[in-house]
C-alpha positions in Angstrom: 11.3 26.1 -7.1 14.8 25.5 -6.9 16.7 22.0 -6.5 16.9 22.3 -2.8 13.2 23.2 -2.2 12.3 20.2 -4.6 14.2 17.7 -2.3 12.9 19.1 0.7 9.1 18.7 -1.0 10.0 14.7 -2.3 11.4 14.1 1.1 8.6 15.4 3.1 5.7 13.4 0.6 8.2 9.8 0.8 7.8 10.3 4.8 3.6 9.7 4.3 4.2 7.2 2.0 4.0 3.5 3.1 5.8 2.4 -0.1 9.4 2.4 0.2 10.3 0.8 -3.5 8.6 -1.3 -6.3 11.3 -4.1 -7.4 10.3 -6.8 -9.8 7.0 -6.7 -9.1 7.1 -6.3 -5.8 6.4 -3.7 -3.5 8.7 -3.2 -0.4 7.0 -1.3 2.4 9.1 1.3 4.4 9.3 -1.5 7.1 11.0 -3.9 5.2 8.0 -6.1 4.5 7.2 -7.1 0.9 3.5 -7.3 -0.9 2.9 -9.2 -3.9 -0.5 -8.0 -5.5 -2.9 -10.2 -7.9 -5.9 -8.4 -9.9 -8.4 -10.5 -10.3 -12.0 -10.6 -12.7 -15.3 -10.2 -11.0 -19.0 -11.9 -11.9 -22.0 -10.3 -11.6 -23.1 -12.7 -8.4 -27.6 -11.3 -9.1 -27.4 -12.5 -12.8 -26.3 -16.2 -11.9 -28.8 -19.2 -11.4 -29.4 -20.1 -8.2 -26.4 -23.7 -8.9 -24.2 -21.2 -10.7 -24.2 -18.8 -7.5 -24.1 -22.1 -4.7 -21.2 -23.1 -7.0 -19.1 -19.9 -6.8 -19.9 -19.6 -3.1 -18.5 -23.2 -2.3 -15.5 -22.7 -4.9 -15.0 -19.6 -2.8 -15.8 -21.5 0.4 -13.0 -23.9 -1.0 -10.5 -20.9 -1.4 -10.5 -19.6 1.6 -10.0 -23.2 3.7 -7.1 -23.8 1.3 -5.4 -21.5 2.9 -2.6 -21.3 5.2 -1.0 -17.9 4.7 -2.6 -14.3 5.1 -4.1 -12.4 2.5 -5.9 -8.7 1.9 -8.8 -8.1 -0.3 -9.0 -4.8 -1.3 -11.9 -3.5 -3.7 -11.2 -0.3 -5.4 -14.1 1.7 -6.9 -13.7 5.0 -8.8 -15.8 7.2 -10.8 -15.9 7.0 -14.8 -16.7 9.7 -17.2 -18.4 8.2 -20.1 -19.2 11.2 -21.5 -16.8 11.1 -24.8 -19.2 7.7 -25.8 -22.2 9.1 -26.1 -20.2 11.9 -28.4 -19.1 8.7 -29.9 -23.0 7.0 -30.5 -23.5 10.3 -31.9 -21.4 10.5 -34.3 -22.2 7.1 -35.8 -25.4 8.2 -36.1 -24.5 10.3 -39.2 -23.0 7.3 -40.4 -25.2 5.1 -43.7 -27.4 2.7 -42.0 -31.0 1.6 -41.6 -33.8 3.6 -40.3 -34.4 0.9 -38.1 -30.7 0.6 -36.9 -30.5 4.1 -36.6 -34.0 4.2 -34.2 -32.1 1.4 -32.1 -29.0 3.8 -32.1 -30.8 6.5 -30.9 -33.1 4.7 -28.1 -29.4 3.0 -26.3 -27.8 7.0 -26.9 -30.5 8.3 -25.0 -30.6 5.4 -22.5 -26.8 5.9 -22.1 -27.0 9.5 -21.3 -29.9 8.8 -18.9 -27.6 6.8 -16.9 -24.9 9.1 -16.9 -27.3 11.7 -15.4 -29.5 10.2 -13.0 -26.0 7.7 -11.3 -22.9 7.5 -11.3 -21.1 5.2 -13.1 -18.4 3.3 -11.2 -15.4 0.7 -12.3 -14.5 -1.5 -9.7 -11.1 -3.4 -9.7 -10.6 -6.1 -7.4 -6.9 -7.1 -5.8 -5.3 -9.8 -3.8 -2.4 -8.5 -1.7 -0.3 -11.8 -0.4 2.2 -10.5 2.0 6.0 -11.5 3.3 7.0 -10.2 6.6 10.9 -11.3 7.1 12.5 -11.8 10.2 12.4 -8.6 12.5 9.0 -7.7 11.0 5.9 -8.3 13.1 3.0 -6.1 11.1 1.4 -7.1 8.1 2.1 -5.2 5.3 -0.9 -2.9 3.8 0.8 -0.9 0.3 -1.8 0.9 0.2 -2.1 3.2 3.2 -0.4 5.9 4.4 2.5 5.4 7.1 3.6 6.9 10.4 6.2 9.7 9.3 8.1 9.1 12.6 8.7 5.4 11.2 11.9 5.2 9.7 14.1 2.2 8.6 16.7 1.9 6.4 18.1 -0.9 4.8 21.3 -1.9 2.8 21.5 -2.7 -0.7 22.4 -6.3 0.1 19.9 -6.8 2.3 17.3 -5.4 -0.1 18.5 -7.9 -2.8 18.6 -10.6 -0.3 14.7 -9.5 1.1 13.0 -9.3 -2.1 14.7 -13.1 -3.7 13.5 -14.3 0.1 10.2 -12.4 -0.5 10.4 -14.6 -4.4 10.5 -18.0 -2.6 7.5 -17.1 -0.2 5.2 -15.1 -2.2 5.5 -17.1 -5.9 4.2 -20.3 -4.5 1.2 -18.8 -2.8 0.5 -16.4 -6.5 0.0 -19.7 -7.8 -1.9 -21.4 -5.8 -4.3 -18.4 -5.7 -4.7 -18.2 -9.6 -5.3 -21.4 -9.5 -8.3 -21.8 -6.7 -9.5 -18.0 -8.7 -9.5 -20.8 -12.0 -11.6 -23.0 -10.4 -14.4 -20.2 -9.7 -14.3 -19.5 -12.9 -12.2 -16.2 -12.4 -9.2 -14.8 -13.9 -6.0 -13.7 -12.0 -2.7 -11.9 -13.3 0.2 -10.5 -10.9 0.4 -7.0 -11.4 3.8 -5.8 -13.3 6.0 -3.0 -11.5 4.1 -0.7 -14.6 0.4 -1.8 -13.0 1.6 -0.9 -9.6 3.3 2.4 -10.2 0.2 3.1 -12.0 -2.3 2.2 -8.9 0.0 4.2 -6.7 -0.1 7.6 -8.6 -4.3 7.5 -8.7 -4.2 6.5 -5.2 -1.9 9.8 -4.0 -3.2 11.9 -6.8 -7.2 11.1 -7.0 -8.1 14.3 -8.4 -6.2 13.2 -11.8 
């Protein structure tokens, strides 16, 4: 393929793309509007007490009232292959050790190959997206979804550099106060890096990878 072609193909794939840039951690949608996105830590709600789960239902009660700004939860689940551990238990099982060790060993190999073969074995991320819209932007930014190829927008440098330090005042603020009511349930929150997000992007467009 030669360098024309190539353009013509990076063109045509940026057109379906509702991402326009990633800038200090930061997306920028092709509308102008900014996304700051938080990764959070998950509980399993089934295996708390019955004060454990009223208290994370309050605390989450409590989140939600302290808020006077939008968010997006978005709950990602994918399919793991776990098939390299068990190769893994097996191998340790030629290591020296106790018969009784190595019985244990061999009942959680089997039980680990059981799962993979009667479910599937899912990882589930969970993410905050807190959005800015500046002025001249009315819809709320979703980073995540494919856009309208006939929207098109363009945007200076300088108003890009002015956008996302507008987008710093706005978003920063709100990060923190949402880390800190995810503290108080007991979670843990961390902004993603421009790294995470490029990384979220590519398995999103390219699933079968």
């Amino acid at each position: 393929m030669d360098a024309k072609a190539r353009a013509k193909t990076t063109a045509a794939t940026q057109d379906h793309l509702e991402v326009k840039e990633i800038i200090d951690d930061l997306i920028m949608t092709s509308t102008g509007s900014v996304a700051l996105v938080v990764q959070t830590t998950a509980v399993n709600f089934d295996l708390l007490s019955e004060f454990e789960q009223d208290n994370k239902i309050y605390a989450f009660g409590g989140l939600l009232n302290s808020l006077n700004f939008h968010i997006q939860i978005l709950v990602r689940t994918n399919r793991i292959d776990i098939s390299n551990y068990v190769d893994y238990l097996r191998a340790q099982s030629d290591k020296p050790m106790t018969e009784g060790l190595k019985h244990q060993l061999e009942i959680y190999t089997q039980f680990i190959q059981n799962l993979i073969v009667q479910n599937d074995v899912l990882d589930k991320k969970f993410y905050i997206i807190i959005p800015y819209n500046p002025v001249g932007t009315v819809s709320t930014p979703n980073p995540f979804k494919k856009k309208d190829p006939k929207e098109k927008q363009e945007m200076s440098a300088r108003q890009k550099e002015r956008t996302i330090e507008q987008a710093k005042i706005f978003l920063y603020p709100k990060r923190d106060h949402i880390l800190k009511q995810l503290s108080r349930m007991g979670l843990m929150g961390h902004q993603l890096t421009t790294n995470e997000l490029m990384e979220i992007m590519y398995s999103i467009y390219n699933p079968e990878e």
